[in-house]
DRENFITOR-437064 format. One record per atom (N, C-alpha, C): x, y, z. Coordinates in steps of 0.02 Angstrom, whole numbers, plus 50000, padded with zeros to 5 digits. Last residue first. Layout:
N
XYZ ...
//
This chain:
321
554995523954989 555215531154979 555065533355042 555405505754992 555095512655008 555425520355017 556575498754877 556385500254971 555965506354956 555995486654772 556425493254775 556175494454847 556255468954774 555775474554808 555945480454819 557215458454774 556745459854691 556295466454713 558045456854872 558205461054813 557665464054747 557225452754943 557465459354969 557595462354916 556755438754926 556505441954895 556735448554897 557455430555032 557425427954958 557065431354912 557105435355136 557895436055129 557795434655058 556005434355173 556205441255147 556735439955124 555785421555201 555625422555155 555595429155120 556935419655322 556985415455260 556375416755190 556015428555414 556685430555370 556945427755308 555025417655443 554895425455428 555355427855378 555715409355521 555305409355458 555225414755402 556205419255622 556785414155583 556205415155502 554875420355682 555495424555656 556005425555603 554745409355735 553935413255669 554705418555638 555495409355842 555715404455783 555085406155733 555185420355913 555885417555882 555715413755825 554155415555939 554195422755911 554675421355884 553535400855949 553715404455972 553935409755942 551865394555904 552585396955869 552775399855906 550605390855962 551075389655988 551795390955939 549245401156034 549755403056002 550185398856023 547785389256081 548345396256114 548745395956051 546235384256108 546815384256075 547235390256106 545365375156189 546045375956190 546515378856175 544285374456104 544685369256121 545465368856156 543635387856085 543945384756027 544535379956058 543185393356206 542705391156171 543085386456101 544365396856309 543855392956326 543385387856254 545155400656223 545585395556240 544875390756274 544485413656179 544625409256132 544995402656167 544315418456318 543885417056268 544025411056222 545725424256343 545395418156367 544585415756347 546625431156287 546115427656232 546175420356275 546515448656274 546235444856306 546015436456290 548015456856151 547365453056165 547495448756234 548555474556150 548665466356200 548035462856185 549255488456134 548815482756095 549025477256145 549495504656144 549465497756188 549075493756148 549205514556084 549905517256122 550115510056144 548705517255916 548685515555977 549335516056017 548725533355836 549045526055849 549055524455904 548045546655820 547765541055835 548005532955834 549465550955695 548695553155730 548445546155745 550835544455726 550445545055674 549905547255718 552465550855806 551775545455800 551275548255763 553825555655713 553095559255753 552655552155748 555375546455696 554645550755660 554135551255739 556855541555718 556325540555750 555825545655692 557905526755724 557585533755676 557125534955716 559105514655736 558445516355764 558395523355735 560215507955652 560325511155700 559495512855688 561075491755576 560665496555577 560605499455644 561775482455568 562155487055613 561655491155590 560865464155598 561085472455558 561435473255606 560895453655619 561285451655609 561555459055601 559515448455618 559785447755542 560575450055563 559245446955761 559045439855706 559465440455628 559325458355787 559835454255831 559865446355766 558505465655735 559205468355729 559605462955776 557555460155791 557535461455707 558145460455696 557555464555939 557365457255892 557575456755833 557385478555910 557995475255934 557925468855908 556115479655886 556515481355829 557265478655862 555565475755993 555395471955939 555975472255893 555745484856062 556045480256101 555995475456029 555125495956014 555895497256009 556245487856025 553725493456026 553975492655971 554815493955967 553595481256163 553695487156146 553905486756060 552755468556188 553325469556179 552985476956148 551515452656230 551605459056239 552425464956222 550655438456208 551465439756221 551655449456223 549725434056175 549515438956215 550335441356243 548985432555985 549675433056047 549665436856100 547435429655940 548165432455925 548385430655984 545795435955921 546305428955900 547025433055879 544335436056007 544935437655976 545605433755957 542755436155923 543285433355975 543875433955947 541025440455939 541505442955923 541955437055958 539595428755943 539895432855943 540695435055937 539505413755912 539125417255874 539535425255899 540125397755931 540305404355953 540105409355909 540405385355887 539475387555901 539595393455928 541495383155761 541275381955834 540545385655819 542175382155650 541675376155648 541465375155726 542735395755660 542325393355605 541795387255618 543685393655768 543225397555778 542625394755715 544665385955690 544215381855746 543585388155761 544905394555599 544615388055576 544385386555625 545795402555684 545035407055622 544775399555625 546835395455731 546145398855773 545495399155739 547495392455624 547125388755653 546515389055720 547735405455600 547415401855555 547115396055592 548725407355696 548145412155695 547695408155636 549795402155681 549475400655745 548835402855727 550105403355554 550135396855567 549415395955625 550645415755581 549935416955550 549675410255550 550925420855736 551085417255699 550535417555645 550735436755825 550475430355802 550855427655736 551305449755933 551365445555853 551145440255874 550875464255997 550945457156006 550735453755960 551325481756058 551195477156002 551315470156031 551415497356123 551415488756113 551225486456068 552645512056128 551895507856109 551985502156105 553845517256127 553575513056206 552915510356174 554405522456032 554525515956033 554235511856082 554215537956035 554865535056052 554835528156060 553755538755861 553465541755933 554175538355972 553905525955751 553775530355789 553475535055849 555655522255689 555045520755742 554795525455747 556395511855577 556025520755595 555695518055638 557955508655546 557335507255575 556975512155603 559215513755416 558865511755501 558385511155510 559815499055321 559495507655331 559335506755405 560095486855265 560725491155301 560375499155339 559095480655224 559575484255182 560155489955195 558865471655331 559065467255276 559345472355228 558115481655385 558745479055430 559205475355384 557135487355313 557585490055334 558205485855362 556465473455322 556585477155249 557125481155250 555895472955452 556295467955410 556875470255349 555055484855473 556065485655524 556295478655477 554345481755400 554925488955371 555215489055414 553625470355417 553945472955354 554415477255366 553215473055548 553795466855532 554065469955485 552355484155534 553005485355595 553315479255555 551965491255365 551745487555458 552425486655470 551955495055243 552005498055303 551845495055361 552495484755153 551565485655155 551435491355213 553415479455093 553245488455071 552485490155109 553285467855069 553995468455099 553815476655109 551795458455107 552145462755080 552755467155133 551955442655174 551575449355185 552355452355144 552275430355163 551855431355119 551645439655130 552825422355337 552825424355256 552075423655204 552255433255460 552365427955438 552675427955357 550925440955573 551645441155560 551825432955505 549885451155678 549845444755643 550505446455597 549055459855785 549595458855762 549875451555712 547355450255793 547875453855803 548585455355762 545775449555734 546265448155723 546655454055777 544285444055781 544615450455768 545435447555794 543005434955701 543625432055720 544075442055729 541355428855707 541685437055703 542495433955723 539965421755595 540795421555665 541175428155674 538255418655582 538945420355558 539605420655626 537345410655492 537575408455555 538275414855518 535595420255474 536405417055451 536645415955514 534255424655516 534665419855536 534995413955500 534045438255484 533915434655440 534145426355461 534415445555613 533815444255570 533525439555532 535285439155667 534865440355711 534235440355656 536165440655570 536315434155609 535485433955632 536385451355522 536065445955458 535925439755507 536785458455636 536205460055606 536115453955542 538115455255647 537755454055683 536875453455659 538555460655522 538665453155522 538015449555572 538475474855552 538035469955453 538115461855505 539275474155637 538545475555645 538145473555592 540715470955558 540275467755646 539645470055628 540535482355483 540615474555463 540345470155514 540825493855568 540285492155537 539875486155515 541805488655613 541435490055652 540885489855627 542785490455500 542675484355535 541965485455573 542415504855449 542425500755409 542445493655435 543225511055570 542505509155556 542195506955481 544535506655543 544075506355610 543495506155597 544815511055404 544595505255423 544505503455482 544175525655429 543965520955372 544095515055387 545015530355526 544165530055542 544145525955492 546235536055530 546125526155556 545585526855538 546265551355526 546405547255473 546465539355468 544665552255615 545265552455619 545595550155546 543085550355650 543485555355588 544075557055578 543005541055730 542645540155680 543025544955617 544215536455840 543995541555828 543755541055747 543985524655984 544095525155919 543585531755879 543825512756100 544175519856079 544165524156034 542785498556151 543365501856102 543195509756118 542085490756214 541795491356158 542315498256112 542525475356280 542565482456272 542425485356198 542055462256254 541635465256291 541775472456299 543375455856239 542885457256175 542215460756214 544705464056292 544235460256281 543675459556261 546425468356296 545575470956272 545405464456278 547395472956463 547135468856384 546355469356374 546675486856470 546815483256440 546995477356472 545675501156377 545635494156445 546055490456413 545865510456293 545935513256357 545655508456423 546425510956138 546225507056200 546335510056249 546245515955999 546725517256045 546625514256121 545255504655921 545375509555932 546265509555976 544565491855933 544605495655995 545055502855999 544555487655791 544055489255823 543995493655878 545905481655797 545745489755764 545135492755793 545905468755781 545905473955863 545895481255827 544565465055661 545315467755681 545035471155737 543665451255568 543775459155586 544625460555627 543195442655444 543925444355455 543825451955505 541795432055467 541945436955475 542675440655485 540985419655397 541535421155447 541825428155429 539605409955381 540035414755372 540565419955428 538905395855321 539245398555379 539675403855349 537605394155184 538215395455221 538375398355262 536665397455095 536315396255170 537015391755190 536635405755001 536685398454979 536915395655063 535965417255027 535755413554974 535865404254975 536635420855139 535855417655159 535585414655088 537875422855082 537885417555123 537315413755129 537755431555000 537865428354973 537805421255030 537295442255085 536815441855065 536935436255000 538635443455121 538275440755186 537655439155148 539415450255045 539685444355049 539165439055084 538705461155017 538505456254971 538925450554992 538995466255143 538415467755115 538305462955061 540495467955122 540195462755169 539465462255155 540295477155025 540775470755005 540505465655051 539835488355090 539605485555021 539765478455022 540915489255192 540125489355209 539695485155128 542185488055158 542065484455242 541145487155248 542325490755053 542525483255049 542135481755123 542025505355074 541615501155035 541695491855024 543225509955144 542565508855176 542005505055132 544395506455058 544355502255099 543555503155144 543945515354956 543895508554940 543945504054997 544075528155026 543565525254993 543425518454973 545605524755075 544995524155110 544545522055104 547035520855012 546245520354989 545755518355039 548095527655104 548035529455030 547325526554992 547535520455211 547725527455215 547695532455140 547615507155176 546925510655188 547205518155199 549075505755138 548395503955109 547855508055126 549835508555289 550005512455209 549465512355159 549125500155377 548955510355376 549245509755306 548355486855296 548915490155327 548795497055335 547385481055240 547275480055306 547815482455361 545905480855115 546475481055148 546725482155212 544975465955100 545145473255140 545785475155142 544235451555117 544415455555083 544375464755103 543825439555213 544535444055205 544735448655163 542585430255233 542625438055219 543165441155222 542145415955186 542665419255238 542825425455197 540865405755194 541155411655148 541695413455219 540285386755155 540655392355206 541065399255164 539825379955074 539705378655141 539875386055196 538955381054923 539515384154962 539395382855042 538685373754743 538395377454814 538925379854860 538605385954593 538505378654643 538595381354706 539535400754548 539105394854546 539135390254588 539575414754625 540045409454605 539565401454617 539585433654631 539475428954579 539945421954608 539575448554699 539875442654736 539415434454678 540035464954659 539335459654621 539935454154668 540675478154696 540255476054631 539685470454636 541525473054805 540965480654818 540545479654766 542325462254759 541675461354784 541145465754814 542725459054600 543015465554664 542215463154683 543825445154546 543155449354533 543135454154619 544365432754499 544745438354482 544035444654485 544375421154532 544055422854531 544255427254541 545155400854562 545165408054574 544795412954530 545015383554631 544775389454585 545015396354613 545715367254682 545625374854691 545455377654592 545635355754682 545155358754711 545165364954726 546775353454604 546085351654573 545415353754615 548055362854559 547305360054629 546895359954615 548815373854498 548735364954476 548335362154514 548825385654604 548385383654521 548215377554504 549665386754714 549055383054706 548605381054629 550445396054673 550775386454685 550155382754682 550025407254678 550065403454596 550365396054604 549495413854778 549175408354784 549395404754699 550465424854784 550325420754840 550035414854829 550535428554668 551265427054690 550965422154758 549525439154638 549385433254626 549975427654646 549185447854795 549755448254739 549595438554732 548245461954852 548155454154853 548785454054793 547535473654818 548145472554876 548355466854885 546905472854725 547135477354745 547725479754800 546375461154677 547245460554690 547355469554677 545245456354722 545205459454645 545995462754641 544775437854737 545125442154744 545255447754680 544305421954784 544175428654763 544505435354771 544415406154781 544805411954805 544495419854774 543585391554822 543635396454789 543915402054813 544145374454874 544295384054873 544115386354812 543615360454933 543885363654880 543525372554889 544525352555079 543785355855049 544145359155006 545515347255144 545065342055100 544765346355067 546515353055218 546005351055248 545345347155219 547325358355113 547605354255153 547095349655182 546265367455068 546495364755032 546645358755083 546355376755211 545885373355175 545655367755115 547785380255194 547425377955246 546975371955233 547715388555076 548035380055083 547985378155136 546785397355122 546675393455059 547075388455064 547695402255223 546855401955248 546845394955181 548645408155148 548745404555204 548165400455225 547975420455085 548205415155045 548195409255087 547295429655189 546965425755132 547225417955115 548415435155249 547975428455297 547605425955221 548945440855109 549155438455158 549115434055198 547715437254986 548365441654999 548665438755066 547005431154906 547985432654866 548015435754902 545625433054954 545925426354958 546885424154940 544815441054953 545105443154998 545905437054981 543555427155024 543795435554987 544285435254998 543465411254996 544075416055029 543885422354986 542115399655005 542385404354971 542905407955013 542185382155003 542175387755045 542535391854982 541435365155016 541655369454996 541655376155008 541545345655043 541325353855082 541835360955031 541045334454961 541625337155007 541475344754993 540305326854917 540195327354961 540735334854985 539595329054748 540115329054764 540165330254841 538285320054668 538565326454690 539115325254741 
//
């Protein structure tokens, strides 16, 4: 039998998914990818096919979580994970974040694997401490149009917690931040995409509300290698993983517009119900328990990256209506 360690990716074609898989790949252990490319685009992981240690698995995991032989480690990314996505599929996005984890977790105690948990600063809602830290227990309006995947994570945390305690799975909670890089959809509605998208097609840059809300980008480079060290640490509760670098969304969109070079001009729209006003991770946690680690791409240069892989696709992506 074959020594080398093996891991499942929900979730696995789309964004952090894909990244995660040649990670892992890179890292010796053979991938299974799962994904039912509702939001996942096979474009992400088709370099990978020829990998002898990679498999893919074209199956929706609210249904049935099926995959022979054994498994060291499940990583739960399957969700969608932008407002445009979960806004337009709730239902599906609350059933990926209770059903889906529900069988992802009752796939773990089967084959008595570490399981890792994809949650989000979403958790905290509109924040009213900040920088958050994993000891606040968040903001967040259950029946707002965010509630599905706010609490659709939240929930996920408590399945996770609860298989831990009960049934004693080892599981990890990783809550993501602002996260940025190539491979995210050019249309997906998040802040990189559509001041990118926009700036690269001459349009202006919508912001909304007047631009003073925060935000703080992670490399996905940076942030991957967090998820992994979190993975093979003894850190059983929640931890956050991202950039504590802090910037306005106007100050961002200047960035954009300085990097490509636009004469694009700023738009503004009504802030969306319940958008946070402040996002900042706390992530002295994570520097304590995962060796150190910190965010080291600088923004700039995740930036640069960034561009070189919109720039080569702007044209093939009609612009949002």
């Amino acid at each position: 039998m074959s020594s080398t360690e093996r891991a499942l990716v929900t979730g696995g074609a789309g964004f952090i998914g894909s990244h995660l898989c040649e990670r892992l790949l890179d890292d010796g252990l053979e991938v299974v990818c799962m994904d039912n490319l509702l939001t996942g685009d096979m474009a992400n992981i088709e370099h990978l096919f020829g990998h002898e240690r990679f498999k893919f698995f074209h199956q929706d995991v609210t249904n049935h979580i099926h995959v022979p032989g054994r498994l060291d480690y499940i990583l739960h990314f399957a969700s969608p994970a932008s407002p445009i996505d979960y806004l337009q599929l709730p239902i599906q996005t609350l059933k990926v974040g209770s059903l889906g984890t529900h069988k992802a977790l009752g796939l773990a105690r089967d084959k008595k694997a570490r399981f890792l948990l994809a949650s989000t600063s979403e958790v905290y809602g509109d924040p009213q401490v900040h920088p958050q830290k994993e000891d606040y227990w968040g903001h967040v309006n259950p029946v707002g149009p965010r509630g599905c995947y706010d609490e659709a994570k939240r929930f996920a945390e408590a399945m996770a917690m609860a298989y831990q305690r009960h049934h004693g799975v080892e599981t990890r909670i990783v809550r993501i931040f602002n996260t940025y890089g190539p491979r995210m959809r050019l249309n997906d509605g998040r802040v990189l995409p559509a001041f990118m998208s926009q700036a690269l097609r001459g349009e202006d840059l919508t912001v909304f509300g007047d631009g003073s809300q925060t935000r703080s980008f992670c490399y996905v480079d940076d942030l991957v290698e967090g998820i992994l060290r979190l993975l093979r640490s003894d850190e059983k509760m929640p931890t956050n993983i991202g950039n504590p670098r802090e910037m306005t969304i106007r100050e961002f969109g200047e960035k954009i517009l300085e990097l490509t070079g636009s004469k694009s001009k700023f738009c503004t729209k009504p802030l969306p119900t319940d958008d946070p006003k402040q996002r900042r991770p706390d992530i002295s946690k994570a520097k304590a328990v995962l060796g150190g680690w910190e965010p080291k791409v600088a923004l700039e240069e995740g930036l640069k990256r960034t561009l070189e892989y919109f720039q080569a696709r702007i044209d093939r992506v009609p612009a949002a209506n």
